[in-house]
PyMOL CGO cylinders between C-alpha atoms (Angstrom):
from pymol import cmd
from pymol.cgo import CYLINDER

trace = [
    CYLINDER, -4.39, -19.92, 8.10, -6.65, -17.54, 5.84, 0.3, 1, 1, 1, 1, 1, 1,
    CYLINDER, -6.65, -17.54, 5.84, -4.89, -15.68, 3.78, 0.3, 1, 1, 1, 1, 1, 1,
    CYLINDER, -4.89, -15.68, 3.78, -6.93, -12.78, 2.53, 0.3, 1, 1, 1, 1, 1, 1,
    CYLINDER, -6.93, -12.78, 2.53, -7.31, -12.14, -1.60, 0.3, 1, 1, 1, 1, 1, 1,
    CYLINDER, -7.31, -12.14, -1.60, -5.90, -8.48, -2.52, 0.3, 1, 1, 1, 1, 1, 1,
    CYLINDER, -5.90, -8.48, -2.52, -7.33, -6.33, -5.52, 0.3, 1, 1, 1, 1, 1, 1,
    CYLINDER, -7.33, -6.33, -5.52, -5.50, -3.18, -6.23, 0.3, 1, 1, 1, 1, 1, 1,
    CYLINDER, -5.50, -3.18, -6.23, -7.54, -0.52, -7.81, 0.3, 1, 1, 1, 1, 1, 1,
    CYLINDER, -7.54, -0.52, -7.81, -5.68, 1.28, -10.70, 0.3, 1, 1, 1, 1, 1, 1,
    CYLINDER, -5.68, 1.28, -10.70, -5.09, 4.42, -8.82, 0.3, 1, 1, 1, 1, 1, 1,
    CYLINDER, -5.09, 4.42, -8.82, -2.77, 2.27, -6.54, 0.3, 1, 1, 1, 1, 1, 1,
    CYLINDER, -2.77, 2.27, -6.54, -1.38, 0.88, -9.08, 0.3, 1, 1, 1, 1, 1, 1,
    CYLINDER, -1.38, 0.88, -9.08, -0.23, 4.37, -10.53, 0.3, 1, 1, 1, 1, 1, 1,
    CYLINDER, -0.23, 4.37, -10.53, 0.85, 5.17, -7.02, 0.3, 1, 1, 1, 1, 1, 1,
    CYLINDER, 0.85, 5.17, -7.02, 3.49, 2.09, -6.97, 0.3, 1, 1, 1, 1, 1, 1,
    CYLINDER, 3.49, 2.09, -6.97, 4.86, 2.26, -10.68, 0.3, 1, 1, 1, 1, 1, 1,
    CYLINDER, 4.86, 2.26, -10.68, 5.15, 6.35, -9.64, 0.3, 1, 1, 1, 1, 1, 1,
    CYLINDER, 5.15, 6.35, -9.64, 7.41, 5.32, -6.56, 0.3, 1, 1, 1, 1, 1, 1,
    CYLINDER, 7.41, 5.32, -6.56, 8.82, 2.45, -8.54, 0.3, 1, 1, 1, 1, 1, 1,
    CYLINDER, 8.82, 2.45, -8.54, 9.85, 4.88, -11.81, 0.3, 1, 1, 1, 1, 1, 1,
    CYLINDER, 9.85, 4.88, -11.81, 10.94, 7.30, -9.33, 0.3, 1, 1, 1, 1, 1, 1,
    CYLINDER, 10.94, 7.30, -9.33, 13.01, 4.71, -7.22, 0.3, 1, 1, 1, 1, 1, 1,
    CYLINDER, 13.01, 4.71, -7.22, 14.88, 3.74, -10.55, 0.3, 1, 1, 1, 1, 1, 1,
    CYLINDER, 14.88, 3.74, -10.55, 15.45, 7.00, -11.29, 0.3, 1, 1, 1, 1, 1, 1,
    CYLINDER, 15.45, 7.00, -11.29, 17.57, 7.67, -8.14, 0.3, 1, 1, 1, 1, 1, 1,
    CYLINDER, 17.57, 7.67, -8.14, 19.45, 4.70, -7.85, 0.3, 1, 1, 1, 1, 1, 1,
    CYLINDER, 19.45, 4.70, -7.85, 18.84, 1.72, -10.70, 0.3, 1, 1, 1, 1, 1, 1,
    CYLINDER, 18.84, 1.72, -10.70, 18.01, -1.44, -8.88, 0.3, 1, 1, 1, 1, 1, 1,
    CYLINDER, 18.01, -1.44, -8.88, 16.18, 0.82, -5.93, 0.3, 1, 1, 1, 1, 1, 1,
    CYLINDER, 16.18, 0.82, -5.93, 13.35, 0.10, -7.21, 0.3, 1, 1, 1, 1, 1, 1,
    CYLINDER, 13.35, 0.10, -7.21, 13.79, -3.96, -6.68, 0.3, 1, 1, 1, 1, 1, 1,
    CYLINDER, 13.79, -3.96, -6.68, 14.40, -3.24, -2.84, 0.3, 1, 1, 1, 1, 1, 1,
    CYLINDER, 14.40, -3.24, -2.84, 11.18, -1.07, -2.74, 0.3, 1, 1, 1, 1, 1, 1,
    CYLINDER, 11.18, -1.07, -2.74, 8.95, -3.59, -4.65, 0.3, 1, 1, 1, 1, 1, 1,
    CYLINDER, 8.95, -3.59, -4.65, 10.12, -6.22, -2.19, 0.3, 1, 1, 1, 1, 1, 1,
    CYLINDER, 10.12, -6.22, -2.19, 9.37, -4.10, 0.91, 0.3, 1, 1, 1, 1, 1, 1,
    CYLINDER, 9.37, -4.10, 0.91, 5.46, -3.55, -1.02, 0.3, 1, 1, 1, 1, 1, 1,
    CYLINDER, 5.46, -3.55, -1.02, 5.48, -7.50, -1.39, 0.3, 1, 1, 1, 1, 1, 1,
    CYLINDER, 5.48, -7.50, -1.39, 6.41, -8.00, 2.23, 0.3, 1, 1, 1, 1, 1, 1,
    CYLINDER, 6.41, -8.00, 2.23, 3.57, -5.31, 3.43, 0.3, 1, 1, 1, 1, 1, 1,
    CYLINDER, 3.57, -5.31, 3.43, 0.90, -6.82, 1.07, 0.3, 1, 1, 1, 1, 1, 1,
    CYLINDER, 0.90, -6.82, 1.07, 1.94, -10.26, 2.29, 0.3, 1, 1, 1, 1, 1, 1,
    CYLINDER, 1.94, -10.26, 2.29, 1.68, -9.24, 6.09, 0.3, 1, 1, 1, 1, 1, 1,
    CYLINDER, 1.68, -9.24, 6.09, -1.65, -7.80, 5.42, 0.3, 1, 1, 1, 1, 1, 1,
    CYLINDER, -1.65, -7.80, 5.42, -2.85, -10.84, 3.55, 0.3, 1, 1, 1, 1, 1, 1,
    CYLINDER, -2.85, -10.84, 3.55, -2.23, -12.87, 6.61, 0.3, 1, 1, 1, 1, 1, 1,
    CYLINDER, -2.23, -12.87, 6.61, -3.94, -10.66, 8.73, 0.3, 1, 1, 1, 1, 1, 1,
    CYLINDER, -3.94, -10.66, 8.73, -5.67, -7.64, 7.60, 0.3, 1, 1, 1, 1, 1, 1,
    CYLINDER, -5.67, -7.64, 7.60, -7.13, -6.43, 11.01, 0.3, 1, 1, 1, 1, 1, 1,
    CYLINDER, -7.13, -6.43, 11.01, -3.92, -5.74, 12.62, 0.3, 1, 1, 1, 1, 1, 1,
    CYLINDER, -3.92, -5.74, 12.62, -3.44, -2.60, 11.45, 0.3, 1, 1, 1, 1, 1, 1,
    CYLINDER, -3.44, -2.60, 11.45, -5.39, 0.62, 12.57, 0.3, 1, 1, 1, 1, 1, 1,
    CYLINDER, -5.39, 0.62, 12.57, -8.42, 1.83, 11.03, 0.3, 1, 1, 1, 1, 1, 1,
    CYLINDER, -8.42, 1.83, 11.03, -7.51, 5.52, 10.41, 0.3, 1, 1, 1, 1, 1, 1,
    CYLINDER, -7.51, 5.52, 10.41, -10.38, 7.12, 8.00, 0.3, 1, 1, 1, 1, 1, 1,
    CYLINDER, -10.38, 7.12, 8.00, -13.61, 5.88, 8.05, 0.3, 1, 1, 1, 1, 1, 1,
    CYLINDER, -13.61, 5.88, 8.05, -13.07, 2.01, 7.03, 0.3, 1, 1, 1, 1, 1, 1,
    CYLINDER, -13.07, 2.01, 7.03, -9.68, 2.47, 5.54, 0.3, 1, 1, 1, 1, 1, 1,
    CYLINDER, -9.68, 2.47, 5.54, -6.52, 0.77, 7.26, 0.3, 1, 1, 1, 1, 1, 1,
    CYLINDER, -6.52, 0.77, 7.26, -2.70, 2.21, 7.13, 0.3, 1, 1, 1, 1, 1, 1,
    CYLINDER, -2.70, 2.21, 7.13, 0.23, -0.84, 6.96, 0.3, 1, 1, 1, 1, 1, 1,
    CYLINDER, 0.23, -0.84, 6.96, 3.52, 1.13, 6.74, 0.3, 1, 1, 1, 1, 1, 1,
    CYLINDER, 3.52, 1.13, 6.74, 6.33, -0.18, 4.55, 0.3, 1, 1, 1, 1, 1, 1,
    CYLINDER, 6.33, -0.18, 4.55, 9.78, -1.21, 6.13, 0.3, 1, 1, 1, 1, 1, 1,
    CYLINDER, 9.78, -1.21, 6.13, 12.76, 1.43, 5.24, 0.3, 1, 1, 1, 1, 1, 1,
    CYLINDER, 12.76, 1.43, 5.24, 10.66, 3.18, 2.91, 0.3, 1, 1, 1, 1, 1, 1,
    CYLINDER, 10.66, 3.18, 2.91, 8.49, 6.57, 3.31, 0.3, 1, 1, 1, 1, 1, 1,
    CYLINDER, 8.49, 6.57, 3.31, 5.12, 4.81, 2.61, 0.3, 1, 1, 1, 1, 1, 1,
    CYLINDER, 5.12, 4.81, 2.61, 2.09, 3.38, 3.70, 0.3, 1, 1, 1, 1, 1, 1,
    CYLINDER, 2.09, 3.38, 3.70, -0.23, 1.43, 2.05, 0.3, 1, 1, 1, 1, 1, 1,
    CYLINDER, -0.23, 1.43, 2.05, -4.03, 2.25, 2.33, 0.3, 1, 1, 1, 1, 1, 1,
    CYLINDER, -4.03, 2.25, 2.33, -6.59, -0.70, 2.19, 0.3, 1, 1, 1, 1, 1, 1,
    CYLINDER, -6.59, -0.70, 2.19, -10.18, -1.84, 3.22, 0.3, 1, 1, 1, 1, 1, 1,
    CYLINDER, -10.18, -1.84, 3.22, -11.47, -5.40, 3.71, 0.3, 1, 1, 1, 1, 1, 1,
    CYLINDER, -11.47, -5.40, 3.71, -14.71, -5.73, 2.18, 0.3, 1, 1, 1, 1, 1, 1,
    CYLINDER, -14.71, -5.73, 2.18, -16.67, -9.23, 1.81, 0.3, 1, 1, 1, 1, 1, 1,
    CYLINDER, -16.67, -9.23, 1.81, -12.95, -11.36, 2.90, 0.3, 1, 1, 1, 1, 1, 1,
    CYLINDER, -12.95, -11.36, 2.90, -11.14, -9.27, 0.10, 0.3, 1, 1, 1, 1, 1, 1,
    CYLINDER, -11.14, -9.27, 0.10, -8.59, -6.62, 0.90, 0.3, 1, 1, 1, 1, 1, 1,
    CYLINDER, -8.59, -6.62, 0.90, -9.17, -3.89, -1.62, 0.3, 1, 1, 1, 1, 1, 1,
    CYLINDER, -9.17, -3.89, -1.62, -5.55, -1.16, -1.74, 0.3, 1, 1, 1, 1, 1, 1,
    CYLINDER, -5.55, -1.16, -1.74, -6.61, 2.12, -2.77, 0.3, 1, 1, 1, 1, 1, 1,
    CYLINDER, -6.61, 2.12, -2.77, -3.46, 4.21, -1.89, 0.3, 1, 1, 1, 1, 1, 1,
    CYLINDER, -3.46, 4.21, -1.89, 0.28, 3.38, -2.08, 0.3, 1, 1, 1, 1, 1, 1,
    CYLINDER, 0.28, 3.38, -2.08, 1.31, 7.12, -0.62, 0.3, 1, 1, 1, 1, 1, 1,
    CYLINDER, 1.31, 7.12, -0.62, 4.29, 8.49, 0.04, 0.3, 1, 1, 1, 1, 1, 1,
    CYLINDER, 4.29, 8.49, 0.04, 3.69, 9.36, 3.74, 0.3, 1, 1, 1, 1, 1, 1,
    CYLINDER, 3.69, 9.36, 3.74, 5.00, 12.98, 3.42, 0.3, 1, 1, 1, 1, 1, 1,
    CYLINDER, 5.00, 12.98, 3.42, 1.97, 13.66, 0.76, 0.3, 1, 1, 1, 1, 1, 1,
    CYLINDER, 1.97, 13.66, 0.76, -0.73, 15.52, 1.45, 0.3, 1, 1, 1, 1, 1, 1,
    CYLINDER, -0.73, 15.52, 1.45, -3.88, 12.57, 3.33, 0.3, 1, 1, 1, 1, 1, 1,
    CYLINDER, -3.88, 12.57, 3.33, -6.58, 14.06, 0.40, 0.3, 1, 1, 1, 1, 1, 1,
    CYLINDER, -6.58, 14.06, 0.40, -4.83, 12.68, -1.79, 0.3, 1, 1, 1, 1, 1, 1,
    CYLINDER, -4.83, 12.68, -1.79, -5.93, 9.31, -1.01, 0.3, 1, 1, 1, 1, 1, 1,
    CYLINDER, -5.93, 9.31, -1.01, -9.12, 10.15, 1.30, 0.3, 1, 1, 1, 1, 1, 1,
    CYLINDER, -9.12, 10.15, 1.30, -11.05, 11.31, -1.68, 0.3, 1, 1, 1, 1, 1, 1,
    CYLINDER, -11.05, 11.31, -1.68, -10.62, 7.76, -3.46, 0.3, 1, 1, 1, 1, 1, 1,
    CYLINDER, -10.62, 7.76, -3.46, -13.08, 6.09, -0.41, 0.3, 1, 1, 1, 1, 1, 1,
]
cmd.load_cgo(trace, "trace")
């Protein structure tokens, strides 16, 4: 089995320590469950990228499991490439003006 390298640009990377500071914030230890739930999607999509639908252009949705977001990515030369962690109640330009 191929599993797929994944390179998170910094924007998604201030997406998930947003959710992450926010999850703490609520509820300490939230945060833990929530990162697991990212590690679980980004591990699903490493195994197979192309099972999730294209929505925009090139860019794929995978949503996390008991949490209000998706993950936004595009495979480019065998390398999955997150853009977007996004809360799914946010407004889609948010992330659609980072492809």
């Amino acid at each position: 089995m191929t599993l797929y390298p994944i390179l998170i640009s910094s924007d998604a990377e201030s997406d998930l320590k947003e959710a992450v500071d926010w999850y703490r914030s609520v509820d300490p230890g939230l945060e833990m469950e929530f990162l697991r739930a990212v590690d679980a999607c980004f591990s699903s999509i490493r195994r197979s990228p192309e099972q999730y639908s294209l929505i925009y252009k090139n860019v794929r949705r995978a949503l996390l499991r008991k949490f209000p977001y998706a993950i936004f990515y595009f495979v480019f030369d065998d390398t999955v490439v997150v853009i977007a962690c996004f809360h799914t109640r946010r407004d889609p330009k948010g992330w659609q003006d980072r492809v």
